[in-house]
Structures are given as structure tokens and as C-alpha cells.
C-alpha positions in Angstrom: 6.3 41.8 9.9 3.0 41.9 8.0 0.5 38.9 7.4 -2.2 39.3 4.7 -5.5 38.1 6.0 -6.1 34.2 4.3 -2.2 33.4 5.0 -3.6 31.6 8.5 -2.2 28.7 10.2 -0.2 24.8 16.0 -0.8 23.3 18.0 -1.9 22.5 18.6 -2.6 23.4 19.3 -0.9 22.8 16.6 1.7 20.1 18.0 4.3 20.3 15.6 7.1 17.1 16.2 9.9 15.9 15.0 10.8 13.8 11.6 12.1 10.1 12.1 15.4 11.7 9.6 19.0 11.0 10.8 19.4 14.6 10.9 16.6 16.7 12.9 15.0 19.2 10.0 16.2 23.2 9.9 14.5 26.1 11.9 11.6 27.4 9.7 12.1 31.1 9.5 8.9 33.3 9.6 7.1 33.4 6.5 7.8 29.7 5.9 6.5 26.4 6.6 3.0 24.4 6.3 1.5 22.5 8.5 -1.6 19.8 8.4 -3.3 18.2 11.3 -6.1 15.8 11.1 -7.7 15.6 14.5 -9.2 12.4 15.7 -11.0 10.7 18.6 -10.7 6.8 19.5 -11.6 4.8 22.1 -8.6 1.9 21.6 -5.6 3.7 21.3 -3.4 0.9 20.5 -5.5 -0.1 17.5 -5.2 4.0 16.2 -2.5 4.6 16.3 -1.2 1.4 14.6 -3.5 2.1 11.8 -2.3 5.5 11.4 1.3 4.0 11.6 0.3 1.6 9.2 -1.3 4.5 6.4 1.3 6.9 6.7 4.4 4.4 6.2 2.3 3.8 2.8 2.6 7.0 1.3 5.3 8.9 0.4 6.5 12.8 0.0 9.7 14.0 -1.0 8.6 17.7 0.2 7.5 16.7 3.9 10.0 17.9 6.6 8.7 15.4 9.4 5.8 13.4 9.9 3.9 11.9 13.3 0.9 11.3 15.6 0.7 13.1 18.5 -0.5 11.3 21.5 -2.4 13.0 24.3 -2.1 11.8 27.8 -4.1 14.4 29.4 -7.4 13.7 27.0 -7.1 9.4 26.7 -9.2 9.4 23.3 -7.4 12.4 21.5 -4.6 12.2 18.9 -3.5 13.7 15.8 -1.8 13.3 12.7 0.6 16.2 11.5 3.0 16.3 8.6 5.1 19.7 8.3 6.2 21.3 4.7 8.4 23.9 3.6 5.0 25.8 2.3 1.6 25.9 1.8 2.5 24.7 -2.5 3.8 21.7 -1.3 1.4 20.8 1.5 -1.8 21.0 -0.8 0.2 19.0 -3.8 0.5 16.9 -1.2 -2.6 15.8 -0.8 -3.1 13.5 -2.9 -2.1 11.0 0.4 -4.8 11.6 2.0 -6.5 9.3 4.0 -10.2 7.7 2.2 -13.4 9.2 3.4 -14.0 5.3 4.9 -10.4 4.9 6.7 -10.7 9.1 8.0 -14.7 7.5 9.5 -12.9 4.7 10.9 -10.8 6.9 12.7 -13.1 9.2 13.7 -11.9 12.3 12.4 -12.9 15.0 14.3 -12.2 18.2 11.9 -9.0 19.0 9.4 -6.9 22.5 9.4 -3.7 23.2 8.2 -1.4 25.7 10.2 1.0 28.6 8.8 3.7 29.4 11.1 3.8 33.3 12.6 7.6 33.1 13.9 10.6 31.1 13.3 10.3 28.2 15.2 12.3 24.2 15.6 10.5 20.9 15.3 10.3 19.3 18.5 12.0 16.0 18.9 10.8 13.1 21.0 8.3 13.5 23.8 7.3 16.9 24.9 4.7 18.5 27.3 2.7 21.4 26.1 0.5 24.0 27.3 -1.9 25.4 24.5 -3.6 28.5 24.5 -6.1 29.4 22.0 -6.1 33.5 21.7 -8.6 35.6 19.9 -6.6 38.7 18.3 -7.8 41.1 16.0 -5.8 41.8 13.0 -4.4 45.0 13.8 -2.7 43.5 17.0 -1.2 40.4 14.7 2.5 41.8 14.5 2.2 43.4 17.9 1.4 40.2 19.5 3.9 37.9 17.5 6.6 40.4 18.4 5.6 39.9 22.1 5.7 35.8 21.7 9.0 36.0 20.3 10.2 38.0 23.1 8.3 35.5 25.0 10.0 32.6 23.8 13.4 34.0 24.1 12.9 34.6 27.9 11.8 30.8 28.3 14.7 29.4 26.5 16.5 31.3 28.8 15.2 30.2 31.8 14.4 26.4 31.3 16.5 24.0 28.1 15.0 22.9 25.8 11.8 25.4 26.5 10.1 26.7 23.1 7.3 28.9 21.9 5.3 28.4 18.2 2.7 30.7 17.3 0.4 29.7 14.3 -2.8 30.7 12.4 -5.4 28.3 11.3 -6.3 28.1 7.6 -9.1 26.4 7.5 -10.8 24.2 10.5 -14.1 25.5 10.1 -15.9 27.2 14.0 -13.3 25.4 15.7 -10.2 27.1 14.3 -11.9 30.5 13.6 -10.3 33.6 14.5 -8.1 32.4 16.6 -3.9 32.7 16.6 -2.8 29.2 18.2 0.1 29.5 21.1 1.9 26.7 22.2 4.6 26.7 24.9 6.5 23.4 24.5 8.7 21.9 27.2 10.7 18.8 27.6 8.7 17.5 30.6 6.1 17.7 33.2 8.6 19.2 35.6 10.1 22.1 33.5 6.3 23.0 32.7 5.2 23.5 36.3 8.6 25.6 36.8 7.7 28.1 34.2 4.2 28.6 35.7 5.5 28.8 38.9 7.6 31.2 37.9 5.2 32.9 35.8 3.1 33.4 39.1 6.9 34.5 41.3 6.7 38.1 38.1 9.4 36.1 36.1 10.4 38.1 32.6 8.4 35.7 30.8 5.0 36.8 32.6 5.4 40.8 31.6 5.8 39.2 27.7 3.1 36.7 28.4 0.8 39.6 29.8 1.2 41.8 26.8 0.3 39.1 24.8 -2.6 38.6 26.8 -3.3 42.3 26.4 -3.6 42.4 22.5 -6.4 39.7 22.4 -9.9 39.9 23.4 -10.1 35.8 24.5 -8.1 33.1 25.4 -8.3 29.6 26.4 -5.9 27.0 27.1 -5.4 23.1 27.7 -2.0 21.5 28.9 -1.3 18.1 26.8 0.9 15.7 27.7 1.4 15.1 24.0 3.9 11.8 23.1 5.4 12.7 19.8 5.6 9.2 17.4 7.4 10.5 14.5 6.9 8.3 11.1 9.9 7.6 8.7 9.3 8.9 5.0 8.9 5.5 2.6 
């Protein structure tokens, strides 16, 4: 699998969740998908993330798969808005819903990036915990280390339900997205988290793919979020 340099999309961190859709949306094979985030800072949480509520039940998009704000628990002032789109045509016609330059101040928006996802992956429903790794990989290593991830992620649906993996490149995000491929492992709960680390530590399959991984960057650096998902119905 090739990537042309440009094509980059995360969590999370790219913190992809779920649509508020009777159905939950399809797998997004590789190659597909869009993702935006707007990051944002606040010091009254409640108020937030009822304005956010409030904007995003206002507009409309027949092309958006699923909708949100993720809530972090481990940082009490961070959140972000995400909606999810088949592609990258959609996303940026899309845009048009943007929030105003007064309401993104309000919010204190942080920075902007939109994601493109590296490996087939589902939207997470409900609450979820995540650990997210930021990794610095060149872009010789790019299919090398996505082929490792995806071997990763099989391994941890194996070994804990409900467990995923989403790799992600950011396209756009200015010095804080820049060259950088976006990991994040995603897990039901707090418990299932510490039992993949503890088995990470015990040699577990997951830790040789993890490793190589590891092995075809030249950084990394990584936050666990305990991110509530609040997904928001289309209009």
C-alpha cells in the first residue's frame, strides 16, 4: 500500500467516535475516509460543550458518517469536535458549517487539522479509553509501519473485545501535527487498557508488533485520554 506525500491525516490523537444513527456507520477501508477535528481548551466544561451541542445540531450534512465532541477526563479543560466523511471531497464541501471566527474565539480553539485514515478501521461507539501516541516516521517506513499496526491491531482484538487500533496522518495542523503519523489504541475501559500494557510488559504478541512499529520511527510520544465520546444527531 502506497501513500503519496500531501494525502495526510486521529486521534487523536485523532479520537474518531461514533454517529448518533440507528445503525452504527460501515468500516472505512484503507484509502477512504476524512476526518476534521477542531481542538479546544475551556475552563467550564458544562457551558462548552453545550455550545458546541447547541452549533452542531444547527447545521446539517448529508455526507457526514458521524459527528461528536470528545471529552477528556485525563486533561479537565481539553475537548474536541470531530465529524468523519467518506473523503477528503466531501469533508472540505463541507465546510461551509464551520463555526464563525467569534464563536471558534469563544471556544478557544486551539488549532484545526483534518485526518486521513492509513488502515481500515470502525467508528467507536460510546465511551472509550485511549492511549495516543504521536510517532515521527519517515516516508520510506510509511507502509512498513502501517503494515506492522495492522498486525498490531489484530493481536489486540484478539486478546481484549472490543480493543482497536486507527492509524492516521495529519493534513494540515500547522507545528503541532507536523510529521507525525497519529496512533491510537482504543479500548472499552480503564481496565482493559491497563491489561494490554500489562501484557505488553509480560512479551505478549502485541509488544513484538508494537516494537517494530517503534522501530521504523525516529520519535514517539504518547498521552492516555479518558475520552467520553458525545456523539451529535445529523439535523
Amino acid at each position: 500500500m502506497k501513500f503519496v506525500i500531501g494525502l495526510v491525516a486521529g486521534a487523536s490523537a485523532l479520537c474518531l467516535a461514533s454517529s448518533a444513527f440507528a445503525a452504527p456507520p460501515p468500516s472505512i477501508p484503507p484509502g477512504d475516509g476524512a476526518v476534521t477535528n477542531y481542538f479546544f481548551k475551556s475552563d467550564n466544561r458544562a457551558v462548552a460543550v453545550a455550545a458546541l451541542t447547541s452549533f452542531m445540531k444547527s447545521v446539517s450534512s448529508t455526507t457526514a458518517t458521524g459527528r461528536g465532541i470528545c471529552v477528556s477526563r485525563t486533561h479537565a479543560t481539553d475537548f474536541f469536535v470531530y465529524a468523519a466523511f467518506p473523503n477528503f471531497e466531501d469533508l472540505l464541501t463541507a465546510q461551509r458549517d464551520n463555526p464563525s471566527a467569534d464563536i471558534l474565539a469563544l471556544w478557544k480553539l486551539q488549532y484545526r487539522a483534518e485526518f486521513k485514515p492509513l488502515m481500515a478501521f470502525k467508528i467507536p461507539s460510546g465511551k472509550t479509553v485511549e492511549h495516543s501516541f504521536r510517532f515521527s516516521v519517515s516516508t520510506k517506513n510509511t507502509d512498513a509501519f502501517v503494515q506492522a499496526a495492522s498486525k498490531l491491531n489484530s493481536q489486540l482484538a484478539t486478546e481484549i473485545k472490543g480493543a482497536s487500533l486507527i492509524v492516521a496522518m495529519p493534513i494540515g495542523g500547522g507545528t503541532n501535527e507536523a510529521n507525525v503519523l497519529h496512533v491510537r489504541l482504543i479500548f472499552p475501559d480503564n481496565k482493559s487498557l491497563g491489561m494490554s500494557i500489562d501484557n505488553f510488559f509480560k512479551g505478549s504478541n502485541g509488544a513484538t508488533s508494537f516494537k517494530e512499529m517503534w522501530s521504523l520511527s525516529t520519535g514517539m510520544s504518547s498521552t492516555i485520554e479518558d475520552c467520553e465520546q458525545i456523539p451529535i444527531a445529523q439535523k
